[in-house]
C-alpha positions as CSV (number, residue, x, y, z in Angstrom):
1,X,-48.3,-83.3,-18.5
2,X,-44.8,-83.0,-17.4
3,X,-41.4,-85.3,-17.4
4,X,-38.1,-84.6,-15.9
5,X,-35.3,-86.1,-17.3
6,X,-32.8,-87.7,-14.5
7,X,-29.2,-88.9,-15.3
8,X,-28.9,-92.4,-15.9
9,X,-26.5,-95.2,-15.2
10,X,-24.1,-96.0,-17.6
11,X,-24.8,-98.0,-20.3
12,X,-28.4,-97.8,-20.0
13,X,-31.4,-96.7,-21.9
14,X,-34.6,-95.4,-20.4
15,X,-37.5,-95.4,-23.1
16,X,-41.1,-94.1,-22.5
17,X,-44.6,-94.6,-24.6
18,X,-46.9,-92.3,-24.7
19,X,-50.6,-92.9,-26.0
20,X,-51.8,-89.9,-28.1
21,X,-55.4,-91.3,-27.3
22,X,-54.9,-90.3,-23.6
23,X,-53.9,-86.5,-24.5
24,X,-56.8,-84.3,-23.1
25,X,-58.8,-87.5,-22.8
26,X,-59.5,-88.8,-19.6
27,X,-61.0,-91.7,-20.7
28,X,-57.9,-92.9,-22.0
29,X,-55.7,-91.9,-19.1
30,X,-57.0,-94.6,-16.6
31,X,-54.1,-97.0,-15.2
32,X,-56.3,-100.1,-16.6
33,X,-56.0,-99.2,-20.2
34,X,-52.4,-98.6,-20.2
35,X,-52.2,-101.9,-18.8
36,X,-54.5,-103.1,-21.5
37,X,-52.0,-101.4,-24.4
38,X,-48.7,-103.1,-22.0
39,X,-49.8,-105.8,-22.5
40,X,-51.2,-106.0,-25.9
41,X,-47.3,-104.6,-26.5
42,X,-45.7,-107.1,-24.9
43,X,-47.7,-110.0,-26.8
44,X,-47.1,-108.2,-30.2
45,X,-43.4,-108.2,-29.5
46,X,-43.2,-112.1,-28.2
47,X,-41.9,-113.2,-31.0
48,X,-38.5,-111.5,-31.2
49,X,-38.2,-111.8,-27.2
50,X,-38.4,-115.7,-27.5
51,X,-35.0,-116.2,-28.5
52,X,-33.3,-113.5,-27.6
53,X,-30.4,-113.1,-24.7
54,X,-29.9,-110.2,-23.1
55,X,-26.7,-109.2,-21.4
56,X,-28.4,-107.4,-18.2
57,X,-31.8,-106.5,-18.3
58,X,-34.5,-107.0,-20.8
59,X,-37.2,-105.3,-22.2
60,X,-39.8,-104.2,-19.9
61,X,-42.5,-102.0,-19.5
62,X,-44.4,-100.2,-16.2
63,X,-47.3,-97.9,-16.3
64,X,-45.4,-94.6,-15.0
65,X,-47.3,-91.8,-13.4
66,X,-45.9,-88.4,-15.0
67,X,-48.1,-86.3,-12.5
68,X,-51.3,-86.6,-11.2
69,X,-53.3,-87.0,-14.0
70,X,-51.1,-88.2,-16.6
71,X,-49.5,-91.8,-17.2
72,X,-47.9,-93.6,-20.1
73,X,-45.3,-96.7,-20.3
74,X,-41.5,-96.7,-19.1
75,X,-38.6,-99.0,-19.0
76,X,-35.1,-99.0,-18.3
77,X,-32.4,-101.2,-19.9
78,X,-29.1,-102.0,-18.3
79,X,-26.8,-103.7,-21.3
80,X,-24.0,-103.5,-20.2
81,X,-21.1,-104.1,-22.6
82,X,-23.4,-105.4,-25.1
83,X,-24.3,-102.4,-27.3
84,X,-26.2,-104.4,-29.5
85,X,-29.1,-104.8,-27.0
86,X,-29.0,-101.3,-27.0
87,X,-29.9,-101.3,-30.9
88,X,-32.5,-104.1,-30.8
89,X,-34.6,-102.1,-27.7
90,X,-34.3,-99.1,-30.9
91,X,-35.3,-101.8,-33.3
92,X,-38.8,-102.8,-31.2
93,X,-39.1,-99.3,-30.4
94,X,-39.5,-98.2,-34.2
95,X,-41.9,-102.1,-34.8
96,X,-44.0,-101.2,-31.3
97,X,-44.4,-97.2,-32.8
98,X,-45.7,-98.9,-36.0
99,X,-47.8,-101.6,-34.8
100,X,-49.6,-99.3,-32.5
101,X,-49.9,-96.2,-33.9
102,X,-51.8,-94.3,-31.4
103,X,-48.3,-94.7,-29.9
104,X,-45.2,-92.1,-29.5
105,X,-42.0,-92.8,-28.0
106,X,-38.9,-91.1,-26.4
107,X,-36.2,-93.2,-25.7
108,X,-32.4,-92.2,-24.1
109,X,-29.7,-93.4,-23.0
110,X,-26.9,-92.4,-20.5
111,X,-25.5,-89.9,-23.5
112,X,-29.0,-88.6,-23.1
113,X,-30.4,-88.1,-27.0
114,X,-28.5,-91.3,-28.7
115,X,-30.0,-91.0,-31.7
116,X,-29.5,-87.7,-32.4
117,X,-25.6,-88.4,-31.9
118,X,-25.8,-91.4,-34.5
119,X,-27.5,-89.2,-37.4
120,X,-25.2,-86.4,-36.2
121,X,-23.8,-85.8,-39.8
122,X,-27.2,-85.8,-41.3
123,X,-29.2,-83.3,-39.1
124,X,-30.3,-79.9,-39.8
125,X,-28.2,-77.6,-38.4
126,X,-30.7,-75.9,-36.1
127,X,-31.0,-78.9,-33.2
128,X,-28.4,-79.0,-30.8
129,X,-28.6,-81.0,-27.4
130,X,-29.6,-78.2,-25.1
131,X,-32.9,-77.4,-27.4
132,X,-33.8,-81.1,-28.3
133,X,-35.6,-82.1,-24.7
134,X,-39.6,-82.8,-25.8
135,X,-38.7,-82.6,-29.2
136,X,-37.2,-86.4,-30.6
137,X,-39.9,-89.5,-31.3
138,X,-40.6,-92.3,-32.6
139,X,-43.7,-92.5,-34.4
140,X,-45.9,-94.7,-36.7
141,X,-42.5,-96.5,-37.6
142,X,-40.6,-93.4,-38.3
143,X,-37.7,-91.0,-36.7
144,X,-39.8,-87.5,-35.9
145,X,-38.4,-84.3,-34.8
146,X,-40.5,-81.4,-33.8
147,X,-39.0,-77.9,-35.4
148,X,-38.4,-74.9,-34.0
149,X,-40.6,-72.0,-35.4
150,X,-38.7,-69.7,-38.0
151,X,-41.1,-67.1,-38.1
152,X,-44.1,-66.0,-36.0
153,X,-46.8,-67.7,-38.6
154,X,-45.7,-71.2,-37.3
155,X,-45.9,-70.3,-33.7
156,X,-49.7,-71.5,-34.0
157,X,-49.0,-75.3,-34.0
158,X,-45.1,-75.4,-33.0
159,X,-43.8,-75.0,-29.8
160,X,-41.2,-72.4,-29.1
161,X,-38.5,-72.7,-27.0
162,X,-38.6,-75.9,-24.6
163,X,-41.8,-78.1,-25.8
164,X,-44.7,-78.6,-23.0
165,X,-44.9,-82.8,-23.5
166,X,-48.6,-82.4,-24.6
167,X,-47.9,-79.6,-27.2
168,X,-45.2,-81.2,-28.4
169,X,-47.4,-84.7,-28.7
170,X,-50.4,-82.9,-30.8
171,X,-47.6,-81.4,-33.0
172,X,-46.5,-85.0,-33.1
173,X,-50.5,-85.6,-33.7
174,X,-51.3,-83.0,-36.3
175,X,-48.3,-82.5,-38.5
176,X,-46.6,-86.0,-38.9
177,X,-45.7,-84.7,-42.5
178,X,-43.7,-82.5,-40.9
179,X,-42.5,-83.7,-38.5
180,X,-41.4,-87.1,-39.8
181,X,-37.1,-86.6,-40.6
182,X,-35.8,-87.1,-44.2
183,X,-34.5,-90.5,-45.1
184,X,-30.8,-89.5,-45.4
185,X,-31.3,-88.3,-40.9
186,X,-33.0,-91.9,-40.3
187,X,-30.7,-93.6,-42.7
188,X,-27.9,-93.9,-40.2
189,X,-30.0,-95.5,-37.5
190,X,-32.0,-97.9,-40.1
191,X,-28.4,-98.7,-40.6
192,X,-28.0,-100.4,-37.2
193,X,-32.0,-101.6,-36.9
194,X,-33.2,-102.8,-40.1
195,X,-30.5,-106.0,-39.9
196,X,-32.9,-106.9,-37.0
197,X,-34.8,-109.4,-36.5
198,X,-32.2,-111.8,-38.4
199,X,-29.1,-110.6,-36.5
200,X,-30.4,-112.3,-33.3
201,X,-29.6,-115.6,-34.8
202,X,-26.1,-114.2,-36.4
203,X,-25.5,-112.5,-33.2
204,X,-25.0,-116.3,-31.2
205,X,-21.9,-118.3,-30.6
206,X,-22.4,-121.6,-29.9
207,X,-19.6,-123.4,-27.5
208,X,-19.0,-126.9,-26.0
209,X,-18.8,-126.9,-22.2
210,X,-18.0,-129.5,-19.6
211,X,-20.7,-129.0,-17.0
212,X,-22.2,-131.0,-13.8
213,X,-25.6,-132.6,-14.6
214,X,-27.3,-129.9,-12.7
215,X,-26.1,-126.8,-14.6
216,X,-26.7,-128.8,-17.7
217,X,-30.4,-129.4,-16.5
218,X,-30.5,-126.0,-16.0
219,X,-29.3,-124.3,-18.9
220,X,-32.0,-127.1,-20.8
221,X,-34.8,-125.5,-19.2
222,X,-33.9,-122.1,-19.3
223,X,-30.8,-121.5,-21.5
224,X,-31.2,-117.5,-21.2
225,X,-29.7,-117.9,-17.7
226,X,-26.4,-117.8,-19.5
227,X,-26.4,-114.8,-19.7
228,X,-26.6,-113.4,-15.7
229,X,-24.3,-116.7,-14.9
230,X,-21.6,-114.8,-17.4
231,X,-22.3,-111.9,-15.9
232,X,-21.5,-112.9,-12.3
233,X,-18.5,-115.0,-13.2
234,X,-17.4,-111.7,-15.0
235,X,-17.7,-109.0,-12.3
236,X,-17.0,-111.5,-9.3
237,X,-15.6,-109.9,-6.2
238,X,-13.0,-111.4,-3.6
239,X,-16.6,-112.4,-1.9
240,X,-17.9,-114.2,-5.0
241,X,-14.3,-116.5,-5.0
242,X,-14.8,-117.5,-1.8
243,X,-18.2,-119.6,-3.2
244,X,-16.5,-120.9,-5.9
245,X,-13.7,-122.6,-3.2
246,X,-16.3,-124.4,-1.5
247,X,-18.6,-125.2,-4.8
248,X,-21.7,-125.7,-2.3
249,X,-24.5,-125.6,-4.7
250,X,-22.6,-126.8,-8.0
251,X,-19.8,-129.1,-6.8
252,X,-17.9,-130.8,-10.2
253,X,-18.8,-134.1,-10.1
254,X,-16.7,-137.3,-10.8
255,X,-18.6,-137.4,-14.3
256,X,-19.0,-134.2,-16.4
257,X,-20.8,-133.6,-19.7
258,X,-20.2,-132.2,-22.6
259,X,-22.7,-130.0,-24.1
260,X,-23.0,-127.6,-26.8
261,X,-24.4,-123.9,-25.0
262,X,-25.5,-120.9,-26.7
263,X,-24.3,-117.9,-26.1
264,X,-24.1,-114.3,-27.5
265,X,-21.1,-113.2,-29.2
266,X,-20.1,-110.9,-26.3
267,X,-21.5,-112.8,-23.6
268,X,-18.7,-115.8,-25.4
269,X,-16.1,-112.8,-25.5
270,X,-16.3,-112.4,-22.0
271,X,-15.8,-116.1,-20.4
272,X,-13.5,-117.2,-23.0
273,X,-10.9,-114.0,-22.6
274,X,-11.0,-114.0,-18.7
275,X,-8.0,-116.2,-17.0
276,X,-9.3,-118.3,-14.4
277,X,-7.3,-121.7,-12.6
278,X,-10.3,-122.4,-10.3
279,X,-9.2,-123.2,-6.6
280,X,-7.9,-126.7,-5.9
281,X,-9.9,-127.0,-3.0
282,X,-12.8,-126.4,-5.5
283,X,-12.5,-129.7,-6.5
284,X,-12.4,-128.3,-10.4
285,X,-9.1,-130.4,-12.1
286,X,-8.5,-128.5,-15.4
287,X,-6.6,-130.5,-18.1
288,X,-3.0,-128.8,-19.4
289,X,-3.9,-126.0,-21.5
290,X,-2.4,-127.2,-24.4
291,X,-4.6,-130.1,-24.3
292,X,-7.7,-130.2,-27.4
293,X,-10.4,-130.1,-24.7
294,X,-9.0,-127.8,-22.2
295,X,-10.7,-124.9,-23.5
296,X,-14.0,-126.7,-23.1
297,X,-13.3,-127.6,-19.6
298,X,-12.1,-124.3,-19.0
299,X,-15.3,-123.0,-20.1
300,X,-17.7,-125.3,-18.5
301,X,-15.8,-124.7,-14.9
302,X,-16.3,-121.0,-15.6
303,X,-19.4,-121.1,-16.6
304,X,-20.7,-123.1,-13.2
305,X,-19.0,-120.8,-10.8
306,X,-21.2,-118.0,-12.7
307,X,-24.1,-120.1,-11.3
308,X,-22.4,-120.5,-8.0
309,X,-21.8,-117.1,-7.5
310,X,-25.6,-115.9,-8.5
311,X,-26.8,-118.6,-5.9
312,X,-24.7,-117.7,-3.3
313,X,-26.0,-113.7,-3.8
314,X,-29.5,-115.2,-2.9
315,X,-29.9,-113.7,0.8
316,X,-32.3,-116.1,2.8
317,X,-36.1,-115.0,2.5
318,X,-38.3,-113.8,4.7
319,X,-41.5,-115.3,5.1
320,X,-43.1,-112.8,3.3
321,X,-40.4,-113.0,0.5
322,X,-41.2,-116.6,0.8
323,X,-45.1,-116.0,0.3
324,X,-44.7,-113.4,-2.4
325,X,-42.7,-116.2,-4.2
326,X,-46.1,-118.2,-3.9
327,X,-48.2,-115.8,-4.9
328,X,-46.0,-115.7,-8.0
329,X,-45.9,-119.3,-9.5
330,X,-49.9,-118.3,-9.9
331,X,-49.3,-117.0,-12.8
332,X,-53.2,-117.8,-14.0
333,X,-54.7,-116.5,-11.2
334,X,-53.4,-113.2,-12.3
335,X,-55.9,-111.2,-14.6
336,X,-53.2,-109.6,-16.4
337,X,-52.2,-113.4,-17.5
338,X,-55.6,-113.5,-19.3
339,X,-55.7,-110.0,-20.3
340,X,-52.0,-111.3,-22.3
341,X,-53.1,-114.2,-23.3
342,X,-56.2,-113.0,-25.1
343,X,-53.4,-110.5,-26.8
344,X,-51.6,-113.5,-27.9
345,X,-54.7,-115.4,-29.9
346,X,-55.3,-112.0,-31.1
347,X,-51.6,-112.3,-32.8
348,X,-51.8,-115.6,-34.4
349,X,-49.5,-116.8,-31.5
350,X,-50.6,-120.5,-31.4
351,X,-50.7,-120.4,-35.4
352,X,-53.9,-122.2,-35.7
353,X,-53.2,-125.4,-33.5
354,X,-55.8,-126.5,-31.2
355,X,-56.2,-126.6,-27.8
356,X,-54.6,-129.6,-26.1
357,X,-52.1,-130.2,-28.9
358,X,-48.2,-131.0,-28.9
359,X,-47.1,-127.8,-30.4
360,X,-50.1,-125.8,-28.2
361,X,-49.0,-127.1,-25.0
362,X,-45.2,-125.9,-26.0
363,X,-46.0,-122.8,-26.9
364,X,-48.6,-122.1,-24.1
365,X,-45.7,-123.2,-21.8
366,X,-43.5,-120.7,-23.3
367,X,-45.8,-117.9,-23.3
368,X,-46.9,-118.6,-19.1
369,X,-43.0,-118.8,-18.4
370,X,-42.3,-115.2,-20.1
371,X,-44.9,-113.7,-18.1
372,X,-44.1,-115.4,-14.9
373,X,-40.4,-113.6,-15.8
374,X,-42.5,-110.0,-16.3
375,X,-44.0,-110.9,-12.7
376,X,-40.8,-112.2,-11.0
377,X,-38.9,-108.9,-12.7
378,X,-41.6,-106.8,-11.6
379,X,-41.4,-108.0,-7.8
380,X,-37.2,-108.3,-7.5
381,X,-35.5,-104.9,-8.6
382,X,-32.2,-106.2,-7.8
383,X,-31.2,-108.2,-10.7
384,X,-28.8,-110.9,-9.1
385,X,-31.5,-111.9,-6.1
386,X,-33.7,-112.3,-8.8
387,X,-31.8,-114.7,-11.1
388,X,-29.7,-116.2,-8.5
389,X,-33.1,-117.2,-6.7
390,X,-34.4,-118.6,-10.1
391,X,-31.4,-120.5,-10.2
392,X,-32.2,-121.6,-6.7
393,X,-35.5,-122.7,-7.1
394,X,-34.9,-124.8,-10.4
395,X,-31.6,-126.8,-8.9
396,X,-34.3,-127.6,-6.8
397,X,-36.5,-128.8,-9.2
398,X,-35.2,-130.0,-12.5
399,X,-33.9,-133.5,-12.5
400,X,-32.0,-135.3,-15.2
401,X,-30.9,-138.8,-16.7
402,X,-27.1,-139.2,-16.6
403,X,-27.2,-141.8,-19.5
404,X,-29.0,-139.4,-21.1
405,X,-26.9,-136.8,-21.1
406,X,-23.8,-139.2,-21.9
407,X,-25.5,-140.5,-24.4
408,X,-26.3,-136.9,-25.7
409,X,-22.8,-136.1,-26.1
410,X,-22.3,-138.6,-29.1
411,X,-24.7,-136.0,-31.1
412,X,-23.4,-133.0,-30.0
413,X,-23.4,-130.5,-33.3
414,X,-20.0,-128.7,-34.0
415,X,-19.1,-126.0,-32.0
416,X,-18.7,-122.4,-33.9
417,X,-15.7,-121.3,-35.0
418,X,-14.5,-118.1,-33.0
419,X,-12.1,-116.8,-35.7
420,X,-13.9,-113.4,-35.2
421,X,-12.4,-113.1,-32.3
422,X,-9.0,-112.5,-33.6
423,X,-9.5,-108.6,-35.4
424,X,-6.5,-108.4,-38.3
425,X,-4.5,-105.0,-38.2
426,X,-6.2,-104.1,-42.0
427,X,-9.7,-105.0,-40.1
428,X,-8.6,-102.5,-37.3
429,X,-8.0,-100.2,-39.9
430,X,-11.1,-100.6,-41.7
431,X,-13.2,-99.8,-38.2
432,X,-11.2,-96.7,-37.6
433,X,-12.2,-95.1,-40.7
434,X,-15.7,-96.2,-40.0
435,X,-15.5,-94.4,-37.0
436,X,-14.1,-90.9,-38.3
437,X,-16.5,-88.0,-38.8
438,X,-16.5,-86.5,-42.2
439,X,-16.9,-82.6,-42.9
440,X,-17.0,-79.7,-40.1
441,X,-20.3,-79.3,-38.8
442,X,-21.5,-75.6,-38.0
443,X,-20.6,-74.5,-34.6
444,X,-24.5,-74.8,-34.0
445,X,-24.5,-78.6,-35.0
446,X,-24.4,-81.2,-32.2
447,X,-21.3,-81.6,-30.8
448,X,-19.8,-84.1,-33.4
449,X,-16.5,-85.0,-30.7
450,X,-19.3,-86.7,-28.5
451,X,-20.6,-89.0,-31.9
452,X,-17.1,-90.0,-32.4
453,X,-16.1,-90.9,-28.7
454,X,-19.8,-92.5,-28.6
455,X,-18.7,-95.0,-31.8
456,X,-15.2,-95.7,-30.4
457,X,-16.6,-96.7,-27.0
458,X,-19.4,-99.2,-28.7
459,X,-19.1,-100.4,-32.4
């Protein structure tokens, strides 16, 4: 069993899961049981998905061939500016490794052994990067790292040199007393995880927006598309401005509507920091800025060009995109579907209700959309033809009640106050010496320059 490591994008992580059933056991190497266990993951992990926005890409998982005989699970993360994604996908890393313990996991990023480089002040002085490859999991709920052999006695059972990937799994396998790191190494990484799963809730911002009845209907059914509509307003290209002059799919109305959208504290960062007078053939009229519900306005036009700009990426399918898109809204004529499903009852997901009930019927709704996401992300690679055609298909769709929505804005909850957006010079001060490495490491210690630059580019 083999890996090579390949350079990855910036501001990415790449994480794989290995089954320690299927080492040197072929009946546990077959493509339908790693299916099974992707599945059975994906259900146990549901509930922390439900709420959560994700500033690219989320969590996902593909049964990866490592050569001809040997599979496991992979993803790959995109996050962008949002280094707290980057934590949570750590923080259901360490849950999935405990949950499943037949399960070890690897996981990198585009500074290659991340976690190494957050516990770099705690770590025995022996690891360095260039000796590390095969030799950093995740493992029944713990940090592991596989040692190098001091003398030839332990040669038996540890690797030497450069770990094969099955040696270094039945080290993994045999000595997890071992293996498993001291509190004070995982202690800086629990640091960043164990505020999870409450810090999803903490993490939001929530903002009032002026928005068209469609992008409002929108956002009601699927409020995570936030996050790609950011995104697009965010990196938009001379191109993308010329679809927010003409307004085709989203075109401001005569009445727009206030409404209170979620959005992560760095997805908020970004709209409400970028300057933006929208086009005046747009037909967007912005209010003067110094005017209480400017901001608002400002917010909701930027906010709708996002979703212009993600619908006008949306080339025009072919017929066979066109019957692949069919195939895909049959979501239970997929075995997998049932195969998750099951997974789901086996996890208390439905909480006792019966069949056919209010609360059933929501939740089974829930549960059929997130997979028909896994299906739609596992047929579109390229993230904006994805999202912009789910944008596509639900203006399409959705309809709304304008009295509803008028009558909606009377009830509208507070909007949150974005104070911590304004950092105070002692605050400033305060991060800086968070971010200062303490004590010379040995020469044979991980590089700590690259923990430092690491903290300054993402805290």
């Amino acid at each position: 069993m083999t890996e090579n490591r390949s350079s990855l994008p910036d501001n990415s992580v790449e994480y794989h899961i290995y089954s320690l059933k299927a080492v040197g056991d072929r009946n546990f190497s077959k493509k339908s049981y790693f299916e099974e266990i992707r599945f059975s993951i994906l259900a146990k992990i549901h509930p922390f998905l439900k709420e959560y926005v994700w500033q690219e890409d989320a969590f996902n998982l593909a049964v990866h061939e490592l050569d001809a005989r040997s599979l496991c699970l992979r993803g790959l993360t995109r996050f962008g500016d949002n280094i707290d994604d980057e934590w949570f996908l750590v923080f259901l890393l360490f849950f999935i490794s405990k949950e499943f313990s037949e399960c070890a996991i690897r996981v990198n990023d585009s500074d290659s052994e991340f976690l190494l480089i957050e516990a770099a002040e705690t770590l025995p002085p022996w690891i360095k990067p260039e000796n590390s490859n095969n030799r950093v999991f995740i493992y029944q709920g713990a940090l592991h790292i596989i040692p190098i052999a001091q003398h030839p006695g332990h040669i038996t059972w540890l690797p030497a040199g450069e770990p094969d990937l099955v040696d270094a799994l039945l080290a993994l396998q045999r000595f997890p007393s071992i293996t498993r790191v001291k509190p004070s190494v995982e202690a800086p990484i629990r640091k960043r995880i164990d505020k999870y799963p409450g810090y999803i809730w903490s993490n939001f911002h929530h903002a009032h927006c002026y928005l068209p009845a469609s992008v409002a209907a929108i956002l009601q059914q699927e409020p995570k598309l936030v996050a790609p509509a950011v995104q697009a307003f965010y990196c938009r290209d001379p191109i993308d401005l010329k679809a927010c002059r003409v307004m085709k799919h989203f075109p401001p109305s005569s009445r727009l509507f206030k409404r209170r959208v979620r959005f992560t504290r760095c997805l908020y960062a970004q709209l409400v920091q970028q300057q933006f007078r929208p086009d005046k053939r747009s037909g967007w009229t912005l209010p003067p800025p110094m005017d209480p519900q400017f901001k608002a306005n400002s917010l909701g036009c930027k906010l709708t060009c996002g979703f212009e700009i993600l619908v006008s990426r949306v080339r025009t399918k072919t017929a066979e995109n066109q019957q692949d898109g069919a195939e895909e809204l049959d979501v239970e004529g997929d075995p997998r579907w049932r195969m998750f499903l099951t997974s789901l009852q086996k996890n208390d997901y439905f909480k006792g209700e019966l069949d056919g009930s209010k609360l059933y019927r929501e939740l089974f709704r829930e549960a059929k959309s997130y997979f028909a996401r896994i299906r739609r992300d596992e047929t579109n690679a390229k993230l904006d033809w994805n999202r912009g055609s789910e944008v596509l298909d639900l203006l399409k769709s959705v309809s709304w009640d304008e009295e509803k929505l008028k009558d909606d804005e009377t009830r509208l909850e507070t909007e949150d106050d974005d104070s911590w957006l304004q950092v105070s010079e002692e605050e400033v001060d305060r991060l800086l010496a968070g971010y200062q490495v303490h004590g010379e490491r040995d020469s044979d210690a991980p590089p700590a320059g690259r923990r430092g630059r690491r903290s300054g580019r993402r805290r």
